[in-house]
C-alpha positions in Angstrom: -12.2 22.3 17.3 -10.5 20.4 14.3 -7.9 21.9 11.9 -7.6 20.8 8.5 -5.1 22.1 6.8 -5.8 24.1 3.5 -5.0 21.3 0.8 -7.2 18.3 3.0 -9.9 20.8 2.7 -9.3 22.0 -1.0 -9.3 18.1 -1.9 -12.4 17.3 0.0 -14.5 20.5 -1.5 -12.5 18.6 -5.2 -14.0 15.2 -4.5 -17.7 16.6 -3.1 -17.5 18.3 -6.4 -16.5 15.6 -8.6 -18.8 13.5 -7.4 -22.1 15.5 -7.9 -20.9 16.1 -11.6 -20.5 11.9 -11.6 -23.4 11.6 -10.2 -25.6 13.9 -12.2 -24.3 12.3 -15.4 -25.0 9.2 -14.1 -29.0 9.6 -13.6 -31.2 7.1 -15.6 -27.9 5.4 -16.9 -26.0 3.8 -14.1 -25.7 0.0 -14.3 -26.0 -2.5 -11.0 -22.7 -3.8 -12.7 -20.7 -0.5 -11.5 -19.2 -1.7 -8.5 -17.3 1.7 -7.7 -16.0 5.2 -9.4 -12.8 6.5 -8.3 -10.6 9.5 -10.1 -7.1 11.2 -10.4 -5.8 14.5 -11.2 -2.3 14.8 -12.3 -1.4 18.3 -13.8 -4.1 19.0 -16.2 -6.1 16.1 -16.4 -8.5 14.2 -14.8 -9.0 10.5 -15.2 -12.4 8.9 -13.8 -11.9 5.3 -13.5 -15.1 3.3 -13.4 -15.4 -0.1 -11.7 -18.0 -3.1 -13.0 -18.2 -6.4 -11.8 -19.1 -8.1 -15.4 -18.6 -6.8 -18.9 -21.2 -4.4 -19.9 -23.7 -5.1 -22.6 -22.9 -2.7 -26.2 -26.1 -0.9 -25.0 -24.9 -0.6 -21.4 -21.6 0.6 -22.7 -22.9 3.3 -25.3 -24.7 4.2 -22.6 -22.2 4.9 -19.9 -20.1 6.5 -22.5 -22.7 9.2 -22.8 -21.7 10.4 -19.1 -18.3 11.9 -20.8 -19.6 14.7 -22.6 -21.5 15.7 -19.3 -18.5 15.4 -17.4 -16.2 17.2 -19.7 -19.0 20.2 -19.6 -18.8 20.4 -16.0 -14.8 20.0 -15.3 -13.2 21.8 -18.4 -11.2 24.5 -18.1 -11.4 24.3 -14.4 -13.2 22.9 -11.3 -14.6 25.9 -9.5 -15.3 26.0 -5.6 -18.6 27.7 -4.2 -17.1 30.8 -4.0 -16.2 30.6 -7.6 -12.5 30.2 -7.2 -10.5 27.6 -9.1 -9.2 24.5 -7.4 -7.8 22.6 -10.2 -6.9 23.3 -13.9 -8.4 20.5 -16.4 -7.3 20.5 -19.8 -8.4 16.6 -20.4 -10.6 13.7 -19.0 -10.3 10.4 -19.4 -13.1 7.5 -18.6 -11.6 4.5 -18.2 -14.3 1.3 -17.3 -12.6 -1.8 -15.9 -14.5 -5.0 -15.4 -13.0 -6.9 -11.9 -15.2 -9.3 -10.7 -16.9 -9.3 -7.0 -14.9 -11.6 -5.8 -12.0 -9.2 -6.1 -11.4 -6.6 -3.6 -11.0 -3.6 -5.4 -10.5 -1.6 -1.9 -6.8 -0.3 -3.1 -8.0 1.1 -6.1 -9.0 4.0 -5.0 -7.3 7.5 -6.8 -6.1 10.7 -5.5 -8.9 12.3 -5.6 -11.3 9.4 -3.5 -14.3 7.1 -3.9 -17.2 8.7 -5.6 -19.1 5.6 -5.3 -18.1 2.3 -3.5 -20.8 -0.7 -3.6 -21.3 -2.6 -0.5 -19.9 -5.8 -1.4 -21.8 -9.0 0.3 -19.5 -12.1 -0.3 
């Protein structure tokens, strides 16, 4: 059997959680430009970093934008596990969207918290 210690597993059940609240804001307004999602927790706040492979169109943009609200909803004032308990403390998030093209690995990018979404990259 395989031991994990207590802060591996609290930081898995924090990036399976991130992620479906990503995801969920996501639905109907992801763009084939996001080439990955990644995000940090330092203290009290939370940065998602977002990852697109060509500048987004204004629509695109407004549009991905709309995802913060959703997010802040789900992660403020804390990120709870399934048995209700906190794991981490938010007091602010932070989208940030950064435009690095395919040809560019973006593979040491990743956050403290892990990939919520990584595109296979065909080059």
């Amino acid at each position: 059997m395989c031991h994990i210690d207590k802060a591996t597993v609290a930081r898995m059940n924090l990036n399976s959680i991130i992620t479906v609240y990503i995801w969920e804001a996501l639905l109907g307004v992801a763009t084939k430009k996001m080439r990955a999602i990644t995000s940090n927790h330092q203290g009290e706040f939370l940065e998602v970093v977002f990852f697109f492979d060509s500048k987004l169109t204004q629509e695109e943009d407004a549009e991905m934008r709309k995802i913060n609200n959703s997010i802040i909803y789900n992660v403020m004032p804390a990120v709870y596990n399934s048995e209700g308990e906190p794991i981490i403390t938010v007091k602010e998030v932070d989208l940030t969207f950064i435009i690095i093209p395919s040809d560019m690995d973006i593979l040491d990018k990743r956050m403290n918290i892990g990939w919520h979404y990584l595109r296979k990259e065909y080059l």
